[in-house]
N, C-alpha and C positions, 0 to 999 in steps of 0.2 A: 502458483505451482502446487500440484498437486502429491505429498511426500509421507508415505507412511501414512495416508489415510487423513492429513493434516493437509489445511489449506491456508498461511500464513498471509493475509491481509493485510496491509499499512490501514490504520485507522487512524482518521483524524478527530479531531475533538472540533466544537465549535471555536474556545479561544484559539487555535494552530492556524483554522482553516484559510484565514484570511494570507498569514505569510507563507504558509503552502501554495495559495494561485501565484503571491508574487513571485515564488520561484520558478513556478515550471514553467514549462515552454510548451504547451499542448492549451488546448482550450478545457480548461476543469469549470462542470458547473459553476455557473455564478454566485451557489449561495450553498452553505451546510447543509439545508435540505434535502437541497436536488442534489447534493452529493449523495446524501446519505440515503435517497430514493434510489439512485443508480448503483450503489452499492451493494443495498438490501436486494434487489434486482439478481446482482451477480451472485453474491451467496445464495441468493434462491436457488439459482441455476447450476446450480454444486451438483453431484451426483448422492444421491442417499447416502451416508455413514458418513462422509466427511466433516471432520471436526473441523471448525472455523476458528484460527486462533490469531486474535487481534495483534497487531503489531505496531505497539504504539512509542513514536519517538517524534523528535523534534525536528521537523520540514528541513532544517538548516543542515542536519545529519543525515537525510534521506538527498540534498540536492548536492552535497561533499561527495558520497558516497557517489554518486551518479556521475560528477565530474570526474574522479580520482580513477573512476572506468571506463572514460571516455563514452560516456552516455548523455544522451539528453533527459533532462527532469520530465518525463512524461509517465503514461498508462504504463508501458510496459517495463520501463525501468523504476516503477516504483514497485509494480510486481513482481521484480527477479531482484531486489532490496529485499523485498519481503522474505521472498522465496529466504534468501543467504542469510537473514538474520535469525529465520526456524531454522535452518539448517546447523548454524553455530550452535544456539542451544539446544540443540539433539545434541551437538555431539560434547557439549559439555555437561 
């Protein structure tokens, strides 16, 4: 989501990546790479001036978070996660 010109991304690390697939429920690239290919992809695809600001935490807290909303662990609810975690810190 795109907020004040900031684009709030869940970023995974290579150590996460592994218990990040086992959580979610969507089919996520099989490997760090191809994530990180398909990633690089969607920031590409940003519109010029938006700042890309990583959002990095622990798959177990992004897949809580996703239940506690009645979500499923997937694409889109890791990016409306994201989204609400720039959002907090804006506003704090």
């Amino acid at each position: 989501m795109i907020r004040n010109k900031q684009a709030g991304v869940l970023w995974l690390t290579p150590a996460n990546y592994d218990r990040a697939v086992a959580l979610s429920d969507d089919g996520m690239p099989a490997s760090y790479e191809a994530w990180r290919e398909k990633i690089d992809r969607v920031i590409g695809g940003l519109p010029a001036g938006v700042e890309v600001v990583r959002v990095e935490v622990d798959p177990d807290e992004v897949a809580a978070w996703c239940r506690a909303n009645g979500r499923k662990v997937d694409t889109n609810s890791r990016s409306a996660f994201a989204a609400a975690y720039l959002q907090r810190k804006m506003e704090n």
